[in-house]
KENUVEX-936085 format. One line per 4 residues: number of its first residue (from 1); their letters; for each residue x, y, z of C-alpha. Coordinates in nm, 4 decimals. Layout:
<rs>
NUM) a) X/Y/Z | ...
</rs>
This chain:
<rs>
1) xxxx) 0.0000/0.0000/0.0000 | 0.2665/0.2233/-0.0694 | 0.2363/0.3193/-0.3855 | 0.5214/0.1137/-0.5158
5) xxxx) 0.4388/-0.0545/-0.7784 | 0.5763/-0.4599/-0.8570 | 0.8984/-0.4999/-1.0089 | 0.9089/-0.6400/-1.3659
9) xxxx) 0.5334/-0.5188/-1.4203 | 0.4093/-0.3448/-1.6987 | 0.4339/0.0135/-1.7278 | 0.7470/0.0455/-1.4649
13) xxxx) 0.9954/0.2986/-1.4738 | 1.3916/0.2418/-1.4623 | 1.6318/0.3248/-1.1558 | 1.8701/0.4655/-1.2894
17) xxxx) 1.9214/0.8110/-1.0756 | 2.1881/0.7928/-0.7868 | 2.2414/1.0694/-0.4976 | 2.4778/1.3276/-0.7293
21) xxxx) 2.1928/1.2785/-1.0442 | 1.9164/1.3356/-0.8240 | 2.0841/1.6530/-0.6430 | 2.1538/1.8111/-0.9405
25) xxxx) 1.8274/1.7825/-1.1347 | 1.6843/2.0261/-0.7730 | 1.9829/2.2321/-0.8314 | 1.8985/2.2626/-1.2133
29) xxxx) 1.4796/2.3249/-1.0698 | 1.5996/2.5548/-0.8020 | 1.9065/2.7185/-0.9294 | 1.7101/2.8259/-1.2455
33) xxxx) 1.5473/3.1576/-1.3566 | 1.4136/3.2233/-1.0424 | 1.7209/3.3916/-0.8795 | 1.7565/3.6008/-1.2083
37) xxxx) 1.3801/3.7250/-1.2293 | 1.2482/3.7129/-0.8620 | 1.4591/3.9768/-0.7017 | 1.3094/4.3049/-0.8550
41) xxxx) 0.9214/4.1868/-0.7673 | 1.0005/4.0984/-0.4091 | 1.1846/4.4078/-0.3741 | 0.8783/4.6092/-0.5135
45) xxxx) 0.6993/4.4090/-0.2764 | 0.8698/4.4293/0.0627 | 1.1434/4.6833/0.0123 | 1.4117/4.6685/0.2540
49) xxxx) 1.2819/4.3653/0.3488 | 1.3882/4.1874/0.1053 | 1.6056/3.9624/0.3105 | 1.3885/3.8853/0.5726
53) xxxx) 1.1261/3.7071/0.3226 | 1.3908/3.5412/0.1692 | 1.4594/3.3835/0.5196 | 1.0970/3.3160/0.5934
57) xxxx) 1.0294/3.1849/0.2133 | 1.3516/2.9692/0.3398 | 1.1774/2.8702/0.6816 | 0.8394/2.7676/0.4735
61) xxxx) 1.0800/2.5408/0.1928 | 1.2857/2.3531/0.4749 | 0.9409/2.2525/0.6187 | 0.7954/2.1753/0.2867
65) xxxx) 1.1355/2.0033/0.2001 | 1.1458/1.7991/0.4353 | 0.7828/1.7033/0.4905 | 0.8421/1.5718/0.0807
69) xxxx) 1.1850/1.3634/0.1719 | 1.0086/1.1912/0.4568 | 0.6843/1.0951/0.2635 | 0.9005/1.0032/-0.0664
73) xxxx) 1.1139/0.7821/0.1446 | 0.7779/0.5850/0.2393 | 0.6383/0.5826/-0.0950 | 0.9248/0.6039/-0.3479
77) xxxx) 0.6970/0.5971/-0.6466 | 0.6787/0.8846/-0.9832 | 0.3824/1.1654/-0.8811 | 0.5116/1.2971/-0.5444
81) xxxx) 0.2508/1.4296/-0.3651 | -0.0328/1.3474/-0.5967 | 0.0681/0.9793/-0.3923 | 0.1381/1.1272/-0.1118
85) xxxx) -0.1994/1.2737/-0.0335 | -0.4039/0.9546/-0.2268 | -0.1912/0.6967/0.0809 | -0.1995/0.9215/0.3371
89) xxxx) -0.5535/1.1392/0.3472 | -0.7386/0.9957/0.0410 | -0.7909/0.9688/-0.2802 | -0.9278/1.3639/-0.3412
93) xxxx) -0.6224/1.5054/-0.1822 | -0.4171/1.3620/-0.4187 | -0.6029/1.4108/-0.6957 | -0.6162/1.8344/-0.5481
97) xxxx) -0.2776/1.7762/-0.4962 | -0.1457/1.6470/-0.8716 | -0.3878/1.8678/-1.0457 | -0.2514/2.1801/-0.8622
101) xxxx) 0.0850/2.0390/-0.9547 | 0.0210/1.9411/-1.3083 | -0.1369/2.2877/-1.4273 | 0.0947/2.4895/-1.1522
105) xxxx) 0.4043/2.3762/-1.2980 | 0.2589/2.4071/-1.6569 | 0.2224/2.7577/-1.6024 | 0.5616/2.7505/-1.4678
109) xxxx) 0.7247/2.5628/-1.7566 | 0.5566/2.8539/-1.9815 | 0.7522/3.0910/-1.7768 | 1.0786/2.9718/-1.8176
113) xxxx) 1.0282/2.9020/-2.1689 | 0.9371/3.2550/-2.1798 | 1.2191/3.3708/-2.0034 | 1.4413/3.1745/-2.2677
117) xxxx) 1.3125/3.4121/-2.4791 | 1.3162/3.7059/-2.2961 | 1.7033/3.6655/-2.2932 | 1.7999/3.5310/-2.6045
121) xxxx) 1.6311/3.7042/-2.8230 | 1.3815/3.9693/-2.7120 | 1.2140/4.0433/-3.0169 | 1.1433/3.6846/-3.1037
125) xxxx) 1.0757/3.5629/-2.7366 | 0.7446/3.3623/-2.7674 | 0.8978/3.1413/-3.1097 | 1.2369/3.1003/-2.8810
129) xxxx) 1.0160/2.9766/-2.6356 | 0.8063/2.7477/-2.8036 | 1.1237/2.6151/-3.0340 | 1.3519/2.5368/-2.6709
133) xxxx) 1.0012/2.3324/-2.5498 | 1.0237/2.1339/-2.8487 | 1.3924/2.0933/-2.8277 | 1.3761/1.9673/-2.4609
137) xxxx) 1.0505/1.7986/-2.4446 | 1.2732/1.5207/-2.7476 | 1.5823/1.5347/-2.5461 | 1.3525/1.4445/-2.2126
141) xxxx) 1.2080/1.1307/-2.4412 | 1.5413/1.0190/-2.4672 | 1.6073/0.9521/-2.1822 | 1.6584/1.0520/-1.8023
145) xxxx) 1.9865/1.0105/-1.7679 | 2.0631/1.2120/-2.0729 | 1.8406/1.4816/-1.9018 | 2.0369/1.4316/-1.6242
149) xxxx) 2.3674/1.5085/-1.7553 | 2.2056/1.7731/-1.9560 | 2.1320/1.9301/-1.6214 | 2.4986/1.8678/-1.4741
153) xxxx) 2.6506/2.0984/-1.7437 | 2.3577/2.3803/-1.7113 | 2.4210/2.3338/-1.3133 | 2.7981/2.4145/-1.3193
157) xxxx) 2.7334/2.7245/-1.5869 | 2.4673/2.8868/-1.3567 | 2.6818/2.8260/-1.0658 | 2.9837/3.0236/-1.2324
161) xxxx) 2.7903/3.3123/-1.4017 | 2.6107/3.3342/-1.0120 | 2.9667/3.3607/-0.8590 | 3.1031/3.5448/-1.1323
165) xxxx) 2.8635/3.8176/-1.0373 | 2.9236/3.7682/-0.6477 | 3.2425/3.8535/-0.6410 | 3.1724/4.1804/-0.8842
169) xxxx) 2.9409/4.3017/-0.7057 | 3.1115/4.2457/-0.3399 | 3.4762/4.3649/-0.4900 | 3.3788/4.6765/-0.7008
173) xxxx) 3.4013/4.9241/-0.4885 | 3.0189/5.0365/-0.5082 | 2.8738/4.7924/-0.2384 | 2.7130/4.9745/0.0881
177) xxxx) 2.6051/4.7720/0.4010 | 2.4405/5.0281/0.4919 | 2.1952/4.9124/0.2358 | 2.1168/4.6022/0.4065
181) xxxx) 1.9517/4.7462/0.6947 | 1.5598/4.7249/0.7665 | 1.3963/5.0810/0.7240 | 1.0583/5.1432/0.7838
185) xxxx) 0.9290/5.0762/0.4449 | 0.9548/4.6983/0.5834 | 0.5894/4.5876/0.6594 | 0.4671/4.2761/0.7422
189) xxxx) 0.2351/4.1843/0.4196 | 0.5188/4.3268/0.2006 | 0.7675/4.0452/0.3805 | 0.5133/3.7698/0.3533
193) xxxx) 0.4186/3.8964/-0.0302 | 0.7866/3.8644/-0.0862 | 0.8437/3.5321/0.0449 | 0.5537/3.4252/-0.1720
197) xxxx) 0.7319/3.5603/-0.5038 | 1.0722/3.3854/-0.3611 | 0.9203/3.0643/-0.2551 | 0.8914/3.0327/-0.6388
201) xxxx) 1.2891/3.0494/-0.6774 | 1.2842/2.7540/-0.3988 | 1.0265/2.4982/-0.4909 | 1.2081/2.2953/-0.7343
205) xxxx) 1.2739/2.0137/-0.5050 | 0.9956/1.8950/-0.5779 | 1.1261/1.7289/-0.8786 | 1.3383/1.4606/-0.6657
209) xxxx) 1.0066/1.3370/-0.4878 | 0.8269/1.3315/-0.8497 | 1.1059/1.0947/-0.9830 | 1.1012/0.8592/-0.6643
213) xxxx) 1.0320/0.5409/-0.9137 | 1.4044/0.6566/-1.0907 | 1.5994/0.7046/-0.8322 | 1.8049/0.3874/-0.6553
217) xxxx) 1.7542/0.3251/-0.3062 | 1.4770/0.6184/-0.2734 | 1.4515/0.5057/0.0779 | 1.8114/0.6106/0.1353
221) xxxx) 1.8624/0.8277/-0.1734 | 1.5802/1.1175/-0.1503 | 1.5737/1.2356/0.2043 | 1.9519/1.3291/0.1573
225) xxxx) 1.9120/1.4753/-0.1957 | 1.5978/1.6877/-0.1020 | 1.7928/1.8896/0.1577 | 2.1269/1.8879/0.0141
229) xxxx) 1.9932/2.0876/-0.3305 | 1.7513/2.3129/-0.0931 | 2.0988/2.3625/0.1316 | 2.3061/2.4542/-0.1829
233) xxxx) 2.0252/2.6788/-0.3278 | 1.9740/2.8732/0.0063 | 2.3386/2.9429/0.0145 | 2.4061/3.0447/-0.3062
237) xxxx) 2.0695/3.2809/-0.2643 | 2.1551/3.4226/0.0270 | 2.4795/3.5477/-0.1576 | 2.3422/3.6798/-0.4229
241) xxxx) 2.0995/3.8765/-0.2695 | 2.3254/4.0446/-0.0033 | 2.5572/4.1139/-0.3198 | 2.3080/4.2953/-0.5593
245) xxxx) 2.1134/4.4952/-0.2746 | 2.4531/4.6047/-0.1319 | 2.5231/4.7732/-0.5041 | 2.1504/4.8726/-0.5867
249) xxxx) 1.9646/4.9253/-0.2596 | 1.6050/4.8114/-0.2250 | 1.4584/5.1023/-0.4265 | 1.6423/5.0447/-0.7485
253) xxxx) 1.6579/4.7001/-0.7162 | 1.2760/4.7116/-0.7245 | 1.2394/4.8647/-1.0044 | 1.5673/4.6826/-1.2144
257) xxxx) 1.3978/4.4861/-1.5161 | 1.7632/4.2768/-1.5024 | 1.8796/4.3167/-1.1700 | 2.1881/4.1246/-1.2198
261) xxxx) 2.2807/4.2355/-1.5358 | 2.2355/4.6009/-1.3800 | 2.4508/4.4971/-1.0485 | 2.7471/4.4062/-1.2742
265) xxxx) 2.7233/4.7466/-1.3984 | 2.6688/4.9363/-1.1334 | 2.9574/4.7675/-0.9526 | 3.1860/4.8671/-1.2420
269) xxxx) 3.2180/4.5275/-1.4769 | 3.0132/4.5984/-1.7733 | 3.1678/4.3376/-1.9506 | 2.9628/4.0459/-1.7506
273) xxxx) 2.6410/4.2010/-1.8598 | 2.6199/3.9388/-2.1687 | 2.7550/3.6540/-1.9747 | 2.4847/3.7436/-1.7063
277) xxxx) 2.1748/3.7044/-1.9502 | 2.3710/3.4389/-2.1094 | 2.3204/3.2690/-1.7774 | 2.0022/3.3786/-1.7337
281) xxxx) 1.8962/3.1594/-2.0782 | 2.0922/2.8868/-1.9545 | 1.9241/2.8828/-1.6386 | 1.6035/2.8956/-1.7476
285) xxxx) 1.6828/2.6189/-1.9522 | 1.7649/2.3691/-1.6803 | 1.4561/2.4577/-1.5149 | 1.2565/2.4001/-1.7962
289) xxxx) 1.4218/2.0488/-1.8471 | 1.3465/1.9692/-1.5388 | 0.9900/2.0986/-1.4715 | 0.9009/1.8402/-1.8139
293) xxxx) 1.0301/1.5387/-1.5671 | 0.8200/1.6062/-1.2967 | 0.5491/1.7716/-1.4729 | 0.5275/1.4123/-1.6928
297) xxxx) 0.5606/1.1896/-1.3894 | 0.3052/1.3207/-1.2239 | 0.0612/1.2838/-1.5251 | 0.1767/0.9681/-1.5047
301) xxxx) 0.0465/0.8748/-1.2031 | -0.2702/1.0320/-1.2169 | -0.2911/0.8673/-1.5983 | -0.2458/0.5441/-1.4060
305) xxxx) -0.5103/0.6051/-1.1492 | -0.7661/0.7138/-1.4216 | -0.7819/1.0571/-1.3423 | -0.6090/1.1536/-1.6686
309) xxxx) -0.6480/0.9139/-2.0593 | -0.4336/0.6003/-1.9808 | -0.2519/0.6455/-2.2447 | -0.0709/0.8754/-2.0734
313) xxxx) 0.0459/0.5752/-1.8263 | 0.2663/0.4386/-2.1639 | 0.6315/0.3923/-2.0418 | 0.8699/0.3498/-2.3362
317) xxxx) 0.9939/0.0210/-2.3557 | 1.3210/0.1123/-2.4904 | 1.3898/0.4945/-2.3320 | 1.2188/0.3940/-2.0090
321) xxxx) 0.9958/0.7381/-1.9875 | 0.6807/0.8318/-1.9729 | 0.6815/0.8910/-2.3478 | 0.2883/0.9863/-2.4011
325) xxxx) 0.3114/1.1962/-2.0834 | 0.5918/1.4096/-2.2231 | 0.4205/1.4368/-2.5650 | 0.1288/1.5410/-2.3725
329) xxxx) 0.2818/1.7538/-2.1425 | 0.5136/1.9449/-2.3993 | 0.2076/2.0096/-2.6277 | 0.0244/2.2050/-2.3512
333) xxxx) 0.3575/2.3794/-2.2676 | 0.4161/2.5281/-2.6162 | 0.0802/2.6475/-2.6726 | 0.1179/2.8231/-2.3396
337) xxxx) 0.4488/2.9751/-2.4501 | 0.3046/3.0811/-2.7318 | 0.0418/3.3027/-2.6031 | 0.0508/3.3467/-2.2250
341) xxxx) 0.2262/3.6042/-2.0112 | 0.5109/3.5494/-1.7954 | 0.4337/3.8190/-1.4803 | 0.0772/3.6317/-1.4965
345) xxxx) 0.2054/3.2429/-1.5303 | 0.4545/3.3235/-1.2597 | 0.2099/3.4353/-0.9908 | -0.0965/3.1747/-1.0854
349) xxxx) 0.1890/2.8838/-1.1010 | 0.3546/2.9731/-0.7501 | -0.0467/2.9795/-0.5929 | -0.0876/2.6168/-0.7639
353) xxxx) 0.2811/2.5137/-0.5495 | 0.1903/2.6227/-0.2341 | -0.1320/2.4204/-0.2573 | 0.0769/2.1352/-0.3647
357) xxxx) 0.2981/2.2033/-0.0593 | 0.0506/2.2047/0.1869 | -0.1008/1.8462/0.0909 | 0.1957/1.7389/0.1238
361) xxxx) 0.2977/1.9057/0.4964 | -0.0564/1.7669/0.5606 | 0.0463/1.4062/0.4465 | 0.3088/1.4366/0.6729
365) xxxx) 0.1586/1.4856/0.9801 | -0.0085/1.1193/0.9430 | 0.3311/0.9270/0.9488 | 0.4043/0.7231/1.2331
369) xxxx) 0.7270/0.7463/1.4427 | 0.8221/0.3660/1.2784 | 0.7878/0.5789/0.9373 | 1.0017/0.8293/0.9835
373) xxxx) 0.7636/1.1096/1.1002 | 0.9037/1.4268/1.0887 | 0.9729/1.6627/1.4094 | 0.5577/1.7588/1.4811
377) xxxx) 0.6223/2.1030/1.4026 | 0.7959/2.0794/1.0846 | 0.4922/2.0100/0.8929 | 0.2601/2.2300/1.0880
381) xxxx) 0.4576/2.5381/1.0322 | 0.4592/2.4338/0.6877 | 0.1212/2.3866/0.6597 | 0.0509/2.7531/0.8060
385) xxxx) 0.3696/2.9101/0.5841 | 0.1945/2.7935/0.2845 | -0.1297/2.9214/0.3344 | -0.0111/3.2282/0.4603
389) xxxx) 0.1770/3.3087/0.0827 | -0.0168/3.1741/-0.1160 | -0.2582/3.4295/0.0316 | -0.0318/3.7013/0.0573
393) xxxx) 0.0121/3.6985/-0.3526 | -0.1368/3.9394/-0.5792 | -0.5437/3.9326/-0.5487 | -0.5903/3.7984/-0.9490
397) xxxx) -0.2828/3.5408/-0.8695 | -0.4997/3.4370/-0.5773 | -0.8584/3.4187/-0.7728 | -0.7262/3.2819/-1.0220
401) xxxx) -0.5762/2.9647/-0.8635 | -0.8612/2.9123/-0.6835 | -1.1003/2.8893/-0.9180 | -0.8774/2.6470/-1.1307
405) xxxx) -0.8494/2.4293/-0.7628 | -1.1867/2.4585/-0.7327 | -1.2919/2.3212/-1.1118 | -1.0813/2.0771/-1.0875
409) xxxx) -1.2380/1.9664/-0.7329 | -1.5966/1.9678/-0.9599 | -1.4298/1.7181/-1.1907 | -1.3488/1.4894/-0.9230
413) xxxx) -1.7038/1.5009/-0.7768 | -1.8368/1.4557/-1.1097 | -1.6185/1.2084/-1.2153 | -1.7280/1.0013/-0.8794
417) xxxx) -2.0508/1.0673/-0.9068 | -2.0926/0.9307/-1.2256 | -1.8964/0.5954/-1.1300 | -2.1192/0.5473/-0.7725
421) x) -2.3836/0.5258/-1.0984
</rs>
């Protein structure tokens, strides 16, 4: 009754991820876009408070982090949550909790594909967009392990471009500490607002729980991977926010539409600009790669379930993916791309993750000492963190997650109804 399925039956997915693969595809979910885009909104939104809702969006991850590694470690199976909340509190809270997921992190896969775009060619950004779904939707039917190692390289070229700017920023001579200090523009809702737009730099770990049925040893493997990407990202973070809003200050960091690529100048090394947006791309990149995986596993599931066609429960028999899933998933992704907004898909998508979230600190709260419960407050606080943001976003982010949550809860009833007939 844990959600793993038999060996050697139909429809089963490889193992084929170990600890470093499985690290670095939340690395290549967290370390994405996010830390290039986020800045300038939760600056807008909380001023000089911009580093306390980092913590607190911080705080809310560990707890959500953590409630995931513990619940994937007792059912290691492809749809995180969405099997989380069907084992642990019934089949309706996972099915709330994979379609928040599923059209969350579509939204979200339309952003980054957007922000590919945005960076590499402005002009042209919604055909760049669509053309690197295409691209990564056939490299992600290959293959895991070629999306894995895809991921590696994008990993170590964030990681330098983020460092790279680090050390301009903190060595240029322009940097004030004084610009770190809380002022009284600091409010409480502007914090909480901003931990809500930063949470959606964060929540990329999710991807490790959605892959549970690839990853070796998931009992062993995925409670240390969750926390060592979600360690890594924090740090790195943390550095690069203390680095741009010592050269900018809250006030023109708020209102930077390339924050980083206007640090580097302000601090006095120009030339990084195009490496910084050339990062950007890149970054965006790997977290569009890897919201695909999870996005596809999760169909999966629910495909398998009946809650979605079952033909989206076909598993490749040479690749080993979710081939139908992916086809699927990539379709709805490029249309998306095509026409949607990114300041829109970025505030519905993070509502849609924070639902997802709280199933899953919910979930967590039923496990037993024998299975690894969690310390009792972890998953309460992260319970109350993620209601708290998601209802501290924008008011049309807020209706408009909701009403998707609450169609897709008619669905379900109907769908029920109609088989108690």
């Amino acid at each position: 009754m844990d959600g793993v399925r038999n060996p050697g039956a139909g429809g089963e997915l490889k193992r084929r991820l170990g600890l470093s693969d499985a690290v670095l595809i939340g690395l290549g979910s967290m370390i994405g876009a996010g830390v290039f885009a986020a800045l300038a909104p939760a600056a807008r939104a909380a001023g000089s408070g911009l580093l306390p809702g980092l913590a607190l969006a911080a705080v809310v991850a560990y707890c959500n982090a953590t409630s995931s590694a513990r619940l994937a470690a007792r059912h290691p199976a492809s749809g995180g949550t969405y099997v989380y909340g069907r084992e642990r509190l019934g089949p309706f809270w996972g099915y709330v909790a994979g379609w928040a997921f599923v059209v969350g992190k579509t939204a979200s896969c339309a952003a980054m594909a957007l922000t590919v775009g945005t960076y590499a060619w402005p002009g042209r950004a919604h055909e760049v967009a669509v053309a690197a779904v295409v691209a990564l939707t056939a490299l992600s039917y290959t293959g895991v392990r070629k999306s894995a190692r895809l991921t590696r390289v994008v990993v170590a070229v964030v990681l330098a471009v983020l460092a790279a700017v680090v050390v301009a920023c903190l060595t240029g001579g322009t940097a004030q500490a004084a610009r770190l200090d809380i002022g009284t523009d600091a409010t409480a809702g502007g914090v909480l607002q901003a931990a809500g737009l930063l949470f959606f730099a964060f929540a990329g770990y999710a991807r490790i729980a959605t892959l549970g049925e690839e990853v070796r040893d998931p009992a062993r493997t995925i409670p240390r991977a969750i926390p060592l990407a979600l360690g890594i990202t924090l740090v790195v973070y943390a550095c690069v926010a203390v680095a741009v809003l010592a050269v900018l200050g809250p006030d023109r960091l708020a209102h930077a539409t390339e924050p980083l690529t206007e640090a580097v100048r302000a601090a006095g090394a120009p030339a990084l600009a195009p490496v910084v947006r050339v990062g950007a791309a890149v970054a965006a990149l790997g977290s569009l790669l890897a919201l695909i995986l999870g996005v596809s596993r999760t169909t999966l599931a629910m495909a398998r379930d009946g809650h979605l066609p079952r033909t989206l429960a076909a598993v490749h028999p040479r690749f080993g993916v979710p081939h139908h899933a992916e086809i699927a998933v990539g379709a709805v992704v490029a249309v998306a791309a095509a026409t949607a907004d990114l300041r829109g898909a970025i505030g519905f998508s993070s509502f849609g993750v924070l639902a997802y979230y709280a199933i899953a600190n919910a979930a967590a709260r039923t496990l037993s000492p024998s299975e690894g419960r969690p310390p009792r407050a972890v998953p309460v606080v992260g319970l109350a963190g993620c209601a708290a943001l998601a209802l501290a976003l924008p008011l049309d982010s807020v209706l408009a997650g909701a009403a998707v949550l609450a169609v897709g809860a008619g669905v379900y009833g109907v769908r029920r109804a109609r088989t108690a007939d």
